[in-house]
N, C-alpha and C positions, 0 to 999 in steps of 0.2 A: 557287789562292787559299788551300784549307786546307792545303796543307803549307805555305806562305811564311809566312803566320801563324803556323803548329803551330812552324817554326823559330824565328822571331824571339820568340814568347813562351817556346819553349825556351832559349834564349840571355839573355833577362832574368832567367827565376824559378829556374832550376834552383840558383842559390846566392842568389836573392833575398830568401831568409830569416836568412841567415848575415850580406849586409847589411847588413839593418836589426836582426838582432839582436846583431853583432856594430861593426860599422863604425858604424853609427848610436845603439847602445845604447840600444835600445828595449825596454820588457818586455813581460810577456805581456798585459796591458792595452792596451796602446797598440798591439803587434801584432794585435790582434782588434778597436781602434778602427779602423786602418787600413780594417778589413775593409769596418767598420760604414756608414764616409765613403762606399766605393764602394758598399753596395748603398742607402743611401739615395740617392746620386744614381738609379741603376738605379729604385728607389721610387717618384721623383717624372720620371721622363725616360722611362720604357718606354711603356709607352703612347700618349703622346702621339707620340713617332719611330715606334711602331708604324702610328698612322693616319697619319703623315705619308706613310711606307713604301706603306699600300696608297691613298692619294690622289695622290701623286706618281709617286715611281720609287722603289723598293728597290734598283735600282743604283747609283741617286744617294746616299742611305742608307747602304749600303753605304760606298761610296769616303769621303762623309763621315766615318762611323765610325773607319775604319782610319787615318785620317790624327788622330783627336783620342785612339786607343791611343796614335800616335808620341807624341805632344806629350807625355802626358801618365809617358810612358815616361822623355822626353828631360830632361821637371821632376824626375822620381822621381832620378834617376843623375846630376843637375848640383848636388845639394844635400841634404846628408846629415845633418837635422832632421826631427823630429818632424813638424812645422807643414807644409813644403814638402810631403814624402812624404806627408799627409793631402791637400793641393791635388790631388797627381797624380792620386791615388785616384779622386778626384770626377771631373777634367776624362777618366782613361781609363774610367771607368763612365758617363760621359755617350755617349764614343764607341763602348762595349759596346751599348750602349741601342738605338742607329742601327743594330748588327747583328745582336740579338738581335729575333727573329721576320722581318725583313726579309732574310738570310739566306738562312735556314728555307724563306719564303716563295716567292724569286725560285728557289729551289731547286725548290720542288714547283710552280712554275710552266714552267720550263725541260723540264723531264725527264719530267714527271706524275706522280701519287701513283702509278702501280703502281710505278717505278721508283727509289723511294726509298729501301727499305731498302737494296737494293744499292748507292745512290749511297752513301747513309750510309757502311756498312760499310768500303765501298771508300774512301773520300776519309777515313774513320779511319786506317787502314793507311798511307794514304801521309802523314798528319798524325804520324804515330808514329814512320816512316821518317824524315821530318824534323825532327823533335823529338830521335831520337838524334843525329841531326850536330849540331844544335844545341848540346847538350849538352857536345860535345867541344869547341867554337867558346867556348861560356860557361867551360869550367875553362881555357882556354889568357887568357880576357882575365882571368878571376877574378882568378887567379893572379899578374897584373900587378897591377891595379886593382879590388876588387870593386864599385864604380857603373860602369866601363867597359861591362860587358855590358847595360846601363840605358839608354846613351848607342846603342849600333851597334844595338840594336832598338826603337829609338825611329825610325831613320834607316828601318832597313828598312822600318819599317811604313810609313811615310811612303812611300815608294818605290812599295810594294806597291799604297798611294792612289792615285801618277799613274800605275802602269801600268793598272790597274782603268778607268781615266778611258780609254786608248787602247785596249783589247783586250775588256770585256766586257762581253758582250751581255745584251740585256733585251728578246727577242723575245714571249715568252708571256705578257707583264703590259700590259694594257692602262689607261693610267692615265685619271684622272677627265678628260674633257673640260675644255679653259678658260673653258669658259663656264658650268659645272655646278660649277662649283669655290668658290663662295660661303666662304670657306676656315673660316669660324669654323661656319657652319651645316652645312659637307659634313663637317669633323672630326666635331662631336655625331653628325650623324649615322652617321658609321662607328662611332663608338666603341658609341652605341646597341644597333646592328644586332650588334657584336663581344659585346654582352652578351646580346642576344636568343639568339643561336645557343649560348650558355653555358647560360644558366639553361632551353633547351627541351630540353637534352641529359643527363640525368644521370648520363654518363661522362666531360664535362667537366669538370661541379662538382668528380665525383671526383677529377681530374688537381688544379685548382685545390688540393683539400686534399693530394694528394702533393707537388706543387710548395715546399706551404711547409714540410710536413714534412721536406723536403730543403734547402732554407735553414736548419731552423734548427739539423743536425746538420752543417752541412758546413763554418761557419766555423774549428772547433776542429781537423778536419783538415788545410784549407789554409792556418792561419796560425798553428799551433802544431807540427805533428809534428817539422819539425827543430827547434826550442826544445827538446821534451821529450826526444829525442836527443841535444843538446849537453848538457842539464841534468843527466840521468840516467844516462847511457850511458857506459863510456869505451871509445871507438871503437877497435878490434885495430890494429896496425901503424900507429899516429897517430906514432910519429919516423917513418918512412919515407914514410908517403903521411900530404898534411895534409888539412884537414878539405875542401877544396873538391872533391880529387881525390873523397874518398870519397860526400862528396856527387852527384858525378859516376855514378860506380859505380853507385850505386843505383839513381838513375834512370833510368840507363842498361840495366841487369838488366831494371828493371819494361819498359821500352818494348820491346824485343827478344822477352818474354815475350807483352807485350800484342798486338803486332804478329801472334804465332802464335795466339792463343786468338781475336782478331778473326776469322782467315782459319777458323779451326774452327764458328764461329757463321755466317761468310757462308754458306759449303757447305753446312750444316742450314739454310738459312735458310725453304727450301722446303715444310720441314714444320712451319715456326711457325705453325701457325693463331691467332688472337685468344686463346682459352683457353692455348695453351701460349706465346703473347709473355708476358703477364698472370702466366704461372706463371714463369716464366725470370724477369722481372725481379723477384717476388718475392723467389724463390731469392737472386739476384744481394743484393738488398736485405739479406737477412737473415745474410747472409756478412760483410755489410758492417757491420752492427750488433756480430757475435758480432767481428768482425776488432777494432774500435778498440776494445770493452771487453779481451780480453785486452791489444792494444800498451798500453793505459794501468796495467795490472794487472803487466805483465813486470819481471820483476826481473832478467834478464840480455838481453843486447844482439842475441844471436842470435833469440828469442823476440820482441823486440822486432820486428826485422828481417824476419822472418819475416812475427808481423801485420802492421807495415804493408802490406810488401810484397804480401801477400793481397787486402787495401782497397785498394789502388792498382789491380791489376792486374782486378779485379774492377770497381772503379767506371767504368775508362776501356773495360771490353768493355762495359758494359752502355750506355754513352753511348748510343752510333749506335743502337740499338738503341730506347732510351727515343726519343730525337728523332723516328726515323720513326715509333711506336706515335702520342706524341700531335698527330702532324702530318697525320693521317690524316682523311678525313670533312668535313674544313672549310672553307666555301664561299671561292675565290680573293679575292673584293672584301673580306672582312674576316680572313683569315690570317693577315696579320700584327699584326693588332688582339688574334684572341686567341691566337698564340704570346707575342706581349707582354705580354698580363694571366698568364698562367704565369710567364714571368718575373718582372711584377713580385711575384706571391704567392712567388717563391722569396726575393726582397729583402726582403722582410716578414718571412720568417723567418730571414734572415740578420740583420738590424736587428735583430729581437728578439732569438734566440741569441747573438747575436755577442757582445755586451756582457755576457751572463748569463756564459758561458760560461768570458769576460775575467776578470769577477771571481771566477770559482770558481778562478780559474789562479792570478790571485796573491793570493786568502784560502788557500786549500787545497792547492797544489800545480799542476803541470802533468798527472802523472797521474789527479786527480780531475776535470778541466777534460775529459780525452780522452776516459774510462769515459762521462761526463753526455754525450758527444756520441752515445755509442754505444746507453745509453741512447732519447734523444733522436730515434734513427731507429727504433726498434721501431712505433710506429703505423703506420708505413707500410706495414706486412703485414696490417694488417688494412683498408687502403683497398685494395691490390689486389686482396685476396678480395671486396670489395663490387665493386673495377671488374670480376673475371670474371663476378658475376653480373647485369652491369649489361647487356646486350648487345651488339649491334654497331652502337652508335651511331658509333664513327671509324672503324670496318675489317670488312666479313666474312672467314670465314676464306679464301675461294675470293680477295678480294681481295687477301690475306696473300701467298697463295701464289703471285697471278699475279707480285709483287713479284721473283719472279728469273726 
């Protein structure tokens, strides 16, 4: 499941910014409304698919999900406007929604929390593995069509839906009884109890404030750095190899890279106690801050190249990593209640940043839009340091360790 996805969103995005910023001629406004569309649907849908998720079935969650990515995939590459590509946005962040915490959830329900970071780890790697074939798959349709690669992972996803529907399993989630399922009164109550367990733990609260800290520096990266590349840059050997190829390239480097530093963190994994998870992903954090203030700052294309490439390859090791830390501690019947209110506090700050962000790009520039992002993420070293000294509310270290 996470590499079929890892491909088919590789095969849409890896030139999906060239797109809509070139085929669709959208600016940096409206590249960062896009954003805006899909986390407020995420805003007002997480939650709610979250108790659906642990009242129902997270499988079923699930399959739904992946089928409303295709559609919304299938709108995004059948119509090359502003207006449409805003629809898509919503209708595939409605279906992110259905597998954001339910996921997660059916995950640490299947396997069990010791076995999580390794699942993580592992199912990164192979998401990484297939996001580079992807990659090759998106510049051969690019290169014909750029909404072609819009269109065949829309199909996939879909795909990836009915086989989900045949082949997997939901043995370790026991859902509400039919007759205990009063549906409007058992929702409050999950969602209740999804906040009891938040507000008695105060290394939840804390996750809550990284959550949004990380919405509201993350829009500027994922939906502006190839703008500020096309903008600013001019790209080496652009007569011989054109922009798609090279767009390929990159992402191609970062993933092959990412793939190696993943497997280097699985191997230590053993000796991440809570205090040094907490310190890694600071570390992780603050690479990622110092990374996009210089790519916004660079005046030649190698530097450029460089930073990003740092912030990429650093934010997707530290992924699987973040996922297992705050998936840790928290009671199965509400899981996916509160992986979903994380999620929705990340939409909170992508809805607020996003648009802030927007307009620093087109009053000021795309480089003062990139710097404000990088900015933007510095609090978040000082929430880690409160989460080390918060205790072992989701994880002891001995439970860290039984993880491999």
């Amino acid at each position: 499941m996470t590499a079929v996805s890892a491909f088919f969103f590789s095969v849409a995005f890896t030139t999906g910014a060239i797109y809509r910023f070139q085929m669709a001629g959208l600016d940096p406004l409206q590249l960062v409304l896009l954003g805006t569309a899909l986390e407020a649907s995420v805003f007002l849908f997480e939650i709610p698919t979250g108790i659906v998720a642990d009242i129902y079935s997270r499988r079923l969650s699930i399959i739904v999900g992946y089928s409303l990515i295709g559609l919304g995939m299938l709108i995004e590459g059948s119509f090359q406007i502003f207006v449409t590509i805003l629809l898509a946005q919503i209708v595939w962040g409605i279906g992110y929604t259905f597998i954001s915490g339910a996921q997660d959830a059916w995950l640490a329900d299947e396997v069990g929390e010791e076995r999580l970071t390794t699942a993580y780890l592992r199912g990164s790697q192979f998401a990484q593995i297939a996001a580079l074939t992807g990659i090759v798959v998106n510049v051969a349709l690019a290169s014909i069509q750029l909404y072609l690669p819009f269109l065949v992972a829309g199909i996939g996803h879909i795909g990836l839906a009915l086989f989900l529907i045949l082949f997997m399993p939901e043995s370790g989630f026991a859902p509400t009884p039919q007759s205990d399922r009063h549906t409007w009164q058992k929702m409050n109550g999950t969602f209740r109890d999804g906040m009891a367990t938040i507000r008695q733990r105060p290394l939840l609260v804390t996750i809550l404030g990284i959550a949004l800290i990380y919405g509201l520096y993350s829009e500027a990266l994922d939906r502006l750095w190839e703008a500020h590349i096309l903008d600013n840059f001019t790209l080496p050997l652009i007569d011989s190899l054109n922009i798609v190829v090279w767009f390929g390239f990159i992402n191609a480097a970062i993933m092959i890279v990412v793939i190696g530093t993943t497997e280097l963190v699985r191997r230590r994994a053993n000796k991440l106690d809570r205090h040094n998870m907490v310190r890694l992903l600071a570390l992780f954090s603050a690479i990622i801050s110092a990374g996009l203030i210089l790519f916004g700052l660079a005046s030649g294309f190698v530097v450029a190249l460089f930073s990003y490439s740092a912030v990429a390859i650093v934010r997707r090791t530290m992924s699987p990593l973040y996922s297992a830390w705050i998936n840790r501690g928290i009671p199965s019947k509400v899981r996916a209640t509160v992986l979903s209110t994380y999620g929705q506090m990340d939409a909170i700050g992508q809805t607020l940043g996003g648009p802030a962000i927007g307009i620093v790009a087109n009053l000021f520039g795309l480089r003062s839009a990139i710097v404000l992002a990088g900015v933007l993420l510095t609090p978040v070293l000082a929430l880690y340091r409160r989460a080390d000294g918060q205790g072992s509310d989701i994880a002891s270290a001995e439970s860290l360790k039984s993880s491999v």
